[in-house]
VOFI-779702 format. One line per 3 residues: number of its first residue (from 1); their letters; for each residue y, z, x of C-alpha. Coordinates in Angstrom, 2 decimals, padded with zeros to 5 digits. Layout:
// VOFI-779702
NUM	a	Y Z X; ...
//
This chain:
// VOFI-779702
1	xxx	009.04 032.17 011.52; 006.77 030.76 014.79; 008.79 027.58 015.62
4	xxx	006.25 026.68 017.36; 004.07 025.85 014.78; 006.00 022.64 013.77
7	xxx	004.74 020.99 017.06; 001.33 020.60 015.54; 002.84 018.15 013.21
10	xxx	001.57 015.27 016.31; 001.71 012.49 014.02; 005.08 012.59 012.59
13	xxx	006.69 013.55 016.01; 004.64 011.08 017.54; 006.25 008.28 014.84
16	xxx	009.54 009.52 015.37; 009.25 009.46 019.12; 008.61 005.79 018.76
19	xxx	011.90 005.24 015.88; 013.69 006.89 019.33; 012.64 004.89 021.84
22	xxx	012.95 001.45 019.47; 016.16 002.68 018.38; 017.36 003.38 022.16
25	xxx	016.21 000.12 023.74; 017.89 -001.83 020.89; 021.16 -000.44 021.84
28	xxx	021.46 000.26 025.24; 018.83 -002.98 026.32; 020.71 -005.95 027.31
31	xxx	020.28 -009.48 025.94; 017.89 -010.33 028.78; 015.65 -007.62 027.99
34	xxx	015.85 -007.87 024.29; 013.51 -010.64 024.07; 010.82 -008.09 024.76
37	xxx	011.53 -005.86 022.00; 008.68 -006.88 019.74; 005.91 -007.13 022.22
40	xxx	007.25 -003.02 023.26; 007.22 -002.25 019.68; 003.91 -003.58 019.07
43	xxx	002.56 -001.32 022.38; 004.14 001.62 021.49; 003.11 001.85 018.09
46	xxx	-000.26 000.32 019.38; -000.47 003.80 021.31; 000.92 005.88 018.43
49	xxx	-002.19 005.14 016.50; -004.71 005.53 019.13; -002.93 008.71 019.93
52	xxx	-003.55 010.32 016.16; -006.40 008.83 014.85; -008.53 011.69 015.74
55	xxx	-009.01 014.43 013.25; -008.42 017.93 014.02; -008.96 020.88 012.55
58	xxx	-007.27 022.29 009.16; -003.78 023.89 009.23; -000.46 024.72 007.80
61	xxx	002.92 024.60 008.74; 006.16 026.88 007.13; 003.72 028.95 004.89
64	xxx	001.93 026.18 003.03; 005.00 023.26 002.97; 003.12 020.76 005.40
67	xxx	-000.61 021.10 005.08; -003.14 019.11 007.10; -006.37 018.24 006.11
70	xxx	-009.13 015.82 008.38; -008.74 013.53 006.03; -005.58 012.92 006.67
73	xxx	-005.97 011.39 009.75; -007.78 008.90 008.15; -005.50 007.72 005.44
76	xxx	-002.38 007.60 007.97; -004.28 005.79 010.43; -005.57 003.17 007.91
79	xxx	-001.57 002.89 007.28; -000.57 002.64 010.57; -003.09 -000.47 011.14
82	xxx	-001.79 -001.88 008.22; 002.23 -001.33 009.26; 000.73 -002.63 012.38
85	xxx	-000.72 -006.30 011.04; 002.77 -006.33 009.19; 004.76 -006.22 012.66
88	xxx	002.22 -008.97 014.17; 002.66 -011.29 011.13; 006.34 -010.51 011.08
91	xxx	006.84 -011.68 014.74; 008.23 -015.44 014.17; 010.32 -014.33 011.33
94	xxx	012.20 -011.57 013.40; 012.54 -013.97 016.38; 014.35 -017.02 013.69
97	xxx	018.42 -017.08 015.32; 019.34 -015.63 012.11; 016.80 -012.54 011.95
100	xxx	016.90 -012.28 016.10; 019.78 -009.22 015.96; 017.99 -007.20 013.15
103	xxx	014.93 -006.84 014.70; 015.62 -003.57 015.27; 017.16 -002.49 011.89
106	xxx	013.59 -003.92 010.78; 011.29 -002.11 012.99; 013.43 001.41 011.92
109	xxx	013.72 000.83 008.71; 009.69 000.44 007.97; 008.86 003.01 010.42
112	xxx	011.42 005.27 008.17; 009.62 004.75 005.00; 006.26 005.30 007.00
115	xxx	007.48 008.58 007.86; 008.20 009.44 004.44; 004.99 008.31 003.69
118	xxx	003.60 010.92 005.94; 005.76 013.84 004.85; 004.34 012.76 001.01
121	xxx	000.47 012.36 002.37; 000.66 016.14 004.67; 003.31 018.03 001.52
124	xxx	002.16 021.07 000.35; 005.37 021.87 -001.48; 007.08 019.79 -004.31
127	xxx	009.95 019.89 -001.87; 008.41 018.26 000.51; 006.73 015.92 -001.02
130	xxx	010.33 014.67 -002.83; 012.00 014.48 000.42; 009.13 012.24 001.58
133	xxx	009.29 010.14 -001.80; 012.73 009.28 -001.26; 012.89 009.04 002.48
136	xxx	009.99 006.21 002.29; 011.57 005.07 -001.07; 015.68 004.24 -000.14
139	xxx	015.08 002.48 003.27; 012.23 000.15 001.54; 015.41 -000.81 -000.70
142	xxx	016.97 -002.18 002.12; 014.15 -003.92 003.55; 013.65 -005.82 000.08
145	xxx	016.89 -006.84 000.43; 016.67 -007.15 004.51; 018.18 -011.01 003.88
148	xxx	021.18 -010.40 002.58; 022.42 -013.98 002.18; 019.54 -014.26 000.04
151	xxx	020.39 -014.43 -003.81; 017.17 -013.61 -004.70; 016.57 -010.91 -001.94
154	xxx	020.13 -009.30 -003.16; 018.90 -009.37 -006.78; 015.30 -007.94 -005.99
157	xxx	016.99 -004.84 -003.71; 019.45 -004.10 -006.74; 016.38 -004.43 -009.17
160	xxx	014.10 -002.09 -007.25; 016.80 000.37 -006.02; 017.95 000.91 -009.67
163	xxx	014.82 001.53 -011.24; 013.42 003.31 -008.04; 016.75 005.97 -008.19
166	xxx	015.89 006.25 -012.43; 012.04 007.13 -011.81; 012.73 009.39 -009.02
169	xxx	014.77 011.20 -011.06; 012.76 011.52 -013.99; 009.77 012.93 -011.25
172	xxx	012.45 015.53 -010.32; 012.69 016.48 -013.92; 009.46 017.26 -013.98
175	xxx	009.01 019.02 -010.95; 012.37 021.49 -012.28; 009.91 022.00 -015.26
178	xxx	006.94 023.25 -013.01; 009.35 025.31 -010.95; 010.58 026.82 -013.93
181	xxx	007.40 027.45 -015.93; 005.93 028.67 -012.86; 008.29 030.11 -010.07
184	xxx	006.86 028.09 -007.14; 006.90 024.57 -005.72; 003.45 025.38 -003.68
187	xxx	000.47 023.49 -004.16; -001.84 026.16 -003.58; -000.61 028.65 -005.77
190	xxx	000.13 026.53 -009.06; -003.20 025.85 -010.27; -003.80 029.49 -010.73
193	xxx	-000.46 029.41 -012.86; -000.43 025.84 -014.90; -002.04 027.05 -018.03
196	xxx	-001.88 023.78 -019.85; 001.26 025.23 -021.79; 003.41 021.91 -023.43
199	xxx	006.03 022.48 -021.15; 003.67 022.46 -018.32; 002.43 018.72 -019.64
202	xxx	005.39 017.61 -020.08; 006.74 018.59 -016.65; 003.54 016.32 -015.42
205	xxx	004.23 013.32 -017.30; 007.82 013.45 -016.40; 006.41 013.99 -012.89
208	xxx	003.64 011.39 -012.82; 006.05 008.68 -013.40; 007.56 008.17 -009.90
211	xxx	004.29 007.80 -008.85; 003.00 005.47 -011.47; 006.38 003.07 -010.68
214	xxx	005.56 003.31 -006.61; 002.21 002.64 -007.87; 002.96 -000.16 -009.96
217	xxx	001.16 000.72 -012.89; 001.42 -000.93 -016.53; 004.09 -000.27 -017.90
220	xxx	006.14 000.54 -014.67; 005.22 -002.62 -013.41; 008.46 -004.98 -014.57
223	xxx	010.28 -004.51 -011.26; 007.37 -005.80 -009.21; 007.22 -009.50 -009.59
226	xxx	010.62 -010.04 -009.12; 010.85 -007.58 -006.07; 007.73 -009.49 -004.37
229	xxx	009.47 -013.15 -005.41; 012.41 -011.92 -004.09; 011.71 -009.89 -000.31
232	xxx	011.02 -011.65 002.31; 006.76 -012.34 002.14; 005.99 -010.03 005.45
235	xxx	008.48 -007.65 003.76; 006.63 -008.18 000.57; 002.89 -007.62 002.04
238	xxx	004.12 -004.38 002.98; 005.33 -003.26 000.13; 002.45 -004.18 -001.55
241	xxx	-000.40 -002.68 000.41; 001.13 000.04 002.35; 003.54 001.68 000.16
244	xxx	000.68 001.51 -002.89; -001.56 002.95 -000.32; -000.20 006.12 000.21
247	xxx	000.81 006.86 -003.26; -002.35 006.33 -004.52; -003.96 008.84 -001.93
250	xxx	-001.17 011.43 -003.12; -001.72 010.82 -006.93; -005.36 011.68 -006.43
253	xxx	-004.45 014.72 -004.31; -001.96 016.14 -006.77; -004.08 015.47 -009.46
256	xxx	-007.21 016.94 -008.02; -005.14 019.81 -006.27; -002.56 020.79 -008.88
259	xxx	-003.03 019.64 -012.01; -007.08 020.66 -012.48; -006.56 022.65 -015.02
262	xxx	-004.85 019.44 -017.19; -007.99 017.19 -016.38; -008.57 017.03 -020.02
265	xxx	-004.84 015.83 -020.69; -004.14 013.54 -017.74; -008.03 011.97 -017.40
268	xxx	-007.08 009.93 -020.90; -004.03 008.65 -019.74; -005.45 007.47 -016.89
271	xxx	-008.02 006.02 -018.94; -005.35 003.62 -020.83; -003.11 002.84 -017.85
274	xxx	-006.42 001.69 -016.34; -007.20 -000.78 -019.19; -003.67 -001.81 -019.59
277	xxx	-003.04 -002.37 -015.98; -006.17 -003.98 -015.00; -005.96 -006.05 -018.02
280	xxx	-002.30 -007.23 -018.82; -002.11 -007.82 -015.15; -005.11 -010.52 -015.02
283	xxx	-003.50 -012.34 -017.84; -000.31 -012.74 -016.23; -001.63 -013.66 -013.08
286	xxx	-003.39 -016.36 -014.77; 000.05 -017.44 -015.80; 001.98 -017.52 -012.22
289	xxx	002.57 -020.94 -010.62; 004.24 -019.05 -007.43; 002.37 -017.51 -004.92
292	xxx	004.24 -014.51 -004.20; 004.40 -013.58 -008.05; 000.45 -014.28 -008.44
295	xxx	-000.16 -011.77 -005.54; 002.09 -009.07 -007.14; 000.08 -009.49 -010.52
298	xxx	-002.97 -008.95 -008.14; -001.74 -005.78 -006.84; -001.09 -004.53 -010.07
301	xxx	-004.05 -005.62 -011.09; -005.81 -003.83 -008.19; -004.04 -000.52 -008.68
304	xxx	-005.84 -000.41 -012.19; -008.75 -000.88 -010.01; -008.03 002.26 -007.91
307	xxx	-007.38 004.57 -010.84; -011.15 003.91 -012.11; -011.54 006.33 -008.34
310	xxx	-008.74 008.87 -009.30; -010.01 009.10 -012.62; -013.18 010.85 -011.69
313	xxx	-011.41 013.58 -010.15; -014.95 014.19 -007.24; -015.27 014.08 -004.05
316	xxx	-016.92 010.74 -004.57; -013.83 009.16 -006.06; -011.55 010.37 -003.09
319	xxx	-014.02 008.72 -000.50; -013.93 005.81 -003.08; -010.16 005.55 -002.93
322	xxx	-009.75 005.80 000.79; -012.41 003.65 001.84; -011.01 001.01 -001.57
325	xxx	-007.07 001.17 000.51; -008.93 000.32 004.01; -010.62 -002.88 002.21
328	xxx	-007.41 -003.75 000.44; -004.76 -003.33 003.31; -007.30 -006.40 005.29
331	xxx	-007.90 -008.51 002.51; -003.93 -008.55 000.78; -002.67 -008.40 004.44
334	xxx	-004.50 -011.88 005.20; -003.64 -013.69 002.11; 000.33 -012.68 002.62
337	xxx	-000.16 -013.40 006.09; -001.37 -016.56 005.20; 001.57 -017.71 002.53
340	xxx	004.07 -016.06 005.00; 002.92 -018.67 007.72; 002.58 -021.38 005.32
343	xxx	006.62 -020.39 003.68; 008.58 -020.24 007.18; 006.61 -023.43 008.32
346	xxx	007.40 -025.69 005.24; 009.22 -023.27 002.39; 006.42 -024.14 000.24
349	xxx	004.85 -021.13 -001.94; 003.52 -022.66 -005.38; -000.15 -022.95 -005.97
352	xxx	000.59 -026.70 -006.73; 001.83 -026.72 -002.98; -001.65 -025.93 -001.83
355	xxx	-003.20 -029.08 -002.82; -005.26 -030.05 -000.28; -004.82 -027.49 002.63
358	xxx	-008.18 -027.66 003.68; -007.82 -031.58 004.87; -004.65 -030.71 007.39
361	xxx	-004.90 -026.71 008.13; -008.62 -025.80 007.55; -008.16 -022.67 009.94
364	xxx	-005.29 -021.08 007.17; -007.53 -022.38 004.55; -010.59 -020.49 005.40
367	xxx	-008.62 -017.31 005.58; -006.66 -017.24 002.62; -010.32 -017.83 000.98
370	xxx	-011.77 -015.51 002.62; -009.06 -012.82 001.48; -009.30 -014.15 -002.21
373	xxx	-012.82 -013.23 -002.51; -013.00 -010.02 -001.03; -009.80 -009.47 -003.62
376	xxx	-012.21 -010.68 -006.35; -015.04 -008.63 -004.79; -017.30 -011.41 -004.29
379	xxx	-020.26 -010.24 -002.24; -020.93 -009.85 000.72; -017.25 -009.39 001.50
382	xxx	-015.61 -006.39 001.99; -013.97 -006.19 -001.19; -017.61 -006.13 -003.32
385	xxx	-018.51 -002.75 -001.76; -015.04 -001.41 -002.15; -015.25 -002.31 -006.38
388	xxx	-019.16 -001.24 -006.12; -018.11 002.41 -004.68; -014.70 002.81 -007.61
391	xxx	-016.89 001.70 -010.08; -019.63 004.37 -008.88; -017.45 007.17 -009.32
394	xxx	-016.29 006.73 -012.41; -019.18 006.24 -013.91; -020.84 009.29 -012.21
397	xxx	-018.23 011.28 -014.63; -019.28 009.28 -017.25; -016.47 006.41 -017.99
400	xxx	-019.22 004.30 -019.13; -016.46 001.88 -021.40; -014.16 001.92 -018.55
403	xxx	-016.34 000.66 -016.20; -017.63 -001.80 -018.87; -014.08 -003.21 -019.33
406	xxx	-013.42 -003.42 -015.54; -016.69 -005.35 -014.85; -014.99 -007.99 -017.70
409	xxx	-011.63 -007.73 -015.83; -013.15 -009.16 -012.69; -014.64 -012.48 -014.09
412	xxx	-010.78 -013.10 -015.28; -009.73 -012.23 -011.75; -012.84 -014.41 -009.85
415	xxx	-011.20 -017.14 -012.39; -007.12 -017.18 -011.22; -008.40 -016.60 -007.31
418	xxx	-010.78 -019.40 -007.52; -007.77 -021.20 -009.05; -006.20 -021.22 -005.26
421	xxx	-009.31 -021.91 -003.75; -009.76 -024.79 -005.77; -006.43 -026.38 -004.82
424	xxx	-007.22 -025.51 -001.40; -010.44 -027.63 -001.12; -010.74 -029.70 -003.91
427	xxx	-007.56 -030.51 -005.39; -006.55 -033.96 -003.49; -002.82 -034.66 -002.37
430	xxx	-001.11 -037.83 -001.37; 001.42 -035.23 000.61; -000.49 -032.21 002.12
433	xxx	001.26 -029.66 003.61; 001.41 -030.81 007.82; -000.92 -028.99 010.01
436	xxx	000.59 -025.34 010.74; 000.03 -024.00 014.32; 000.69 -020.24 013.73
439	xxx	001.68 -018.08 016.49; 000.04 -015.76 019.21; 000.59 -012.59 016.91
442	xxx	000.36 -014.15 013.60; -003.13 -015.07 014.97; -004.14 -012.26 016.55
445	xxx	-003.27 -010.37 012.37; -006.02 -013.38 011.27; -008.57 -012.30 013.26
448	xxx	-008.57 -008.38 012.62; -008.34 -009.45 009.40; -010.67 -011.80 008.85
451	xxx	-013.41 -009.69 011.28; -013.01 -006.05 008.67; -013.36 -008.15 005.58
454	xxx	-016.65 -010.33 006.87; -017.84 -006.90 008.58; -016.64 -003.46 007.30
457	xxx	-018.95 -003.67 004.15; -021.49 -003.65 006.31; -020.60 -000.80 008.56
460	xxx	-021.96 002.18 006.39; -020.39 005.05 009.21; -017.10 004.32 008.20
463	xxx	-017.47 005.06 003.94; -020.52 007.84 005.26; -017.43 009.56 007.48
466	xxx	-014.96 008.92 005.14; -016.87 010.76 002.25; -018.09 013.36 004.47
469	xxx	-014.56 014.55 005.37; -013.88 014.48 001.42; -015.89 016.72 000.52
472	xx	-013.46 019.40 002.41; -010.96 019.09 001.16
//
């Protein structure tokens, strides 16, 4: 084997470089220097991204294992911007006395499950992509429970951990059922030998459920509101956006890649986890009085959304889905940002609590609404051309009803969001929340933010790139 080969893998050796460097500085630094921890950490991983956002050409590593593909690039970098609004909007939390001497068990143990991320994004083995399921799934257990003398954080990182360790190992059932109705873990020589046999679909259902729980998907969807209630919120929006990112972009791949020859099997079940997800989700949302909660129905909600692009199975629907994760990591990213300024401020995070925000923090105000319509897909925000392009793909393979049902979905969703929004600027209060100043950082996330979902609709290179580089894969 050509050891050398492994060195073209620049993004993960890149991200561990960084884990290295954090990890040194933390221990060796002394308390003097500490204090500029975060501002390094930012930098660093600042220049990790600019360093590997670049596309390169096509290759594999260890016979097939880790696979590259142009479009890669794309999806991680969209991840790393996202990890990277996280560790601005993170800042005051991680510099509280309490939080001050786990800064660094923060910044490793998200970079960890970014790297598993990467490992599932780049697999071209079952192996692989296991290893990099678990290594981005047991550190975000910890993080959930990052505040440990937190009853609620305690209880959500038992909750997800438990469930989380069950689904894993019903995915690794499955994937012993390919091995063994096949002989081989490899992506690239399985489609050639799934023959749609009932083994063979039961080894993907088995398989498909880790990914449907990461995903959050009705009915794997119980842990999630208590997880989000209970993390930390910048711990939360993380969870929520960048996690779901990535296993969304490897559900699509697998399915597309692995399992084409059980499009006619795994299409309907998409189909009905759509429906149910989109729609069971809505109605709870509806439902929530607490913010965290209402945002965790969104995001299932949301991934229901996201299917309608996986479902389709084209090229289309890939560009659909990337270019659907860039929208939602600014728009979900702003409103947590938003409640996580709002909750270390004042502790407040009902909707009731809201009453009035516009009259003493109109700055907050206007980007939390600005988040909640590109969520709804209100045009001309980012979030309408994101829904406009799913919605296009699945109905260019002819999910006409789906579609239908989804377009129905959204005037329940424009109705819970505009719930906020209406306690934001309408709803009077004798006892607003006090005006917030926000930090350097935590403004610095609102502006990127707030800029991509006002602009990125508009800027057609970025979904004409994006689809151009999916159609090779």
């Amino acid at each position: 084997m050509d050891y050398s080969s492994f060195l073209q893998m620049h993004e993960e050796f890149s991200l561990l470089g960084v884990m290295i460097i954090l990890l040194l500085y933390d221990i060796f630094a002394s308390e003097k220097y500490l204090k500029y921890f975060q501002p390094i950490a930012i930098v660093l991983f600042l220049v990790h991204i600019v360093l590997n956002c670049v596309p390169r050409e096509t290759f594999q590593v260890s016979g097939g294992m880790y696979e590259y593909l142009p479009i890669h690039s794309y999806i991680k970098t969209f991840l790393n911007i996202g990890t990277l609004i996280v560790f601005l909007q993170a800042h005051k939390f991680l510099n509280e006395d309490a939080n001050r001497i786990k800064r660094g068990e923060f910044y490793f143990l998200t970079l960890s499950t970014l790297l598993g991320m990467y490992f599932m994004i780049s697999a071209g083995n079952f192996l692989v992509f296991y290893l990099g399921l678990e290594t981005a799934s047991v550190p975000m257990a910890a993080l959930v429970a990052f505040d440990k003398y937190n009853n609620k954080a305690a209880e959500a990182g038992a909750k997800y951990i438990l469930l989380a360790v069950f689904a894993s190992s019903i995915s690794l059932f499955g994937i012993s059922l390919i091995y063994g109705s096949t002989g081989t873990l490899y992506f690239n020589d399985l489609p050639a030998l799934i023959t749609g046999t009932p083994l063979q679909i039961l080894a993907f259902v088995f398989f498909a459920v880790g990914l449907f729980f990461k995903i959050s998907l009705v009915p794997f969807h119980l842990w999630a509101a208590d997880v989000y209630e209970g993390a930390q919120t910048n711990i939360t929006s993380y969870l929520s956006v960048i996690s779901k990112g990535s296993a969304v972009f490897v559900l699509f791949t697998l399915l597309v890649k692995v399992f084409a020859s059980l499009i006619t099997e795994w299409q309907p079940i998409l189909w009905i986890l759509a429906v149910l997800s989109i729609t069971i989700a809505n109605l709870f949302a509806i439902r929530q009085k607490n913010l965290k909660r209402f945002l965790a129905f969104s995001s299932i909600s949301q991934a229901g959304y996201i299917l309608l692009a996986i479902i389709s199975g084209s090229a289309i629907g890939m560009s659909s889905l990337v270019y659907y994760v860039l929208v939602y990591i600014f728009s979900n990213l702003a409103a947590f940002g938003v409640i996580s300024v709002i909750e270390e401020r004042t502790g407040k995070i009902n909707i009731q609590d809201y009453d009035g925000l516009y009259q003493t923090n109109p700055n907050l105000s206007f980007v939390m609404m600005l988040s909640l319509f590109s969520l709804a897909g209100i045009p001309p925000f980012a979030g309408f051309f994101s829904k406009f392009f799913v919605f296009s793909a699945a109905a260019s393979q002819g999910f006409y009803v789906l579609v239908f049902i989804a377009l129905l979905n959204t005037i329940i969703s424009l109705y819970y969001y505009l719930l906020i929004i209406k306690a934001m600027f309408l709803n009077k209060s004798d006892h607003p929340i006090e005006p917030i100043k926000s930090d350097f950082f935590a403004r610095v996330s609102f502006a990127v933010c707030t800029l991509a979902i006002i602009a990125i609709g508009f800027i057609s290179p970025i979904y004409d790139q994006i689809h151009l580089i999916s159609f090779g894969m």
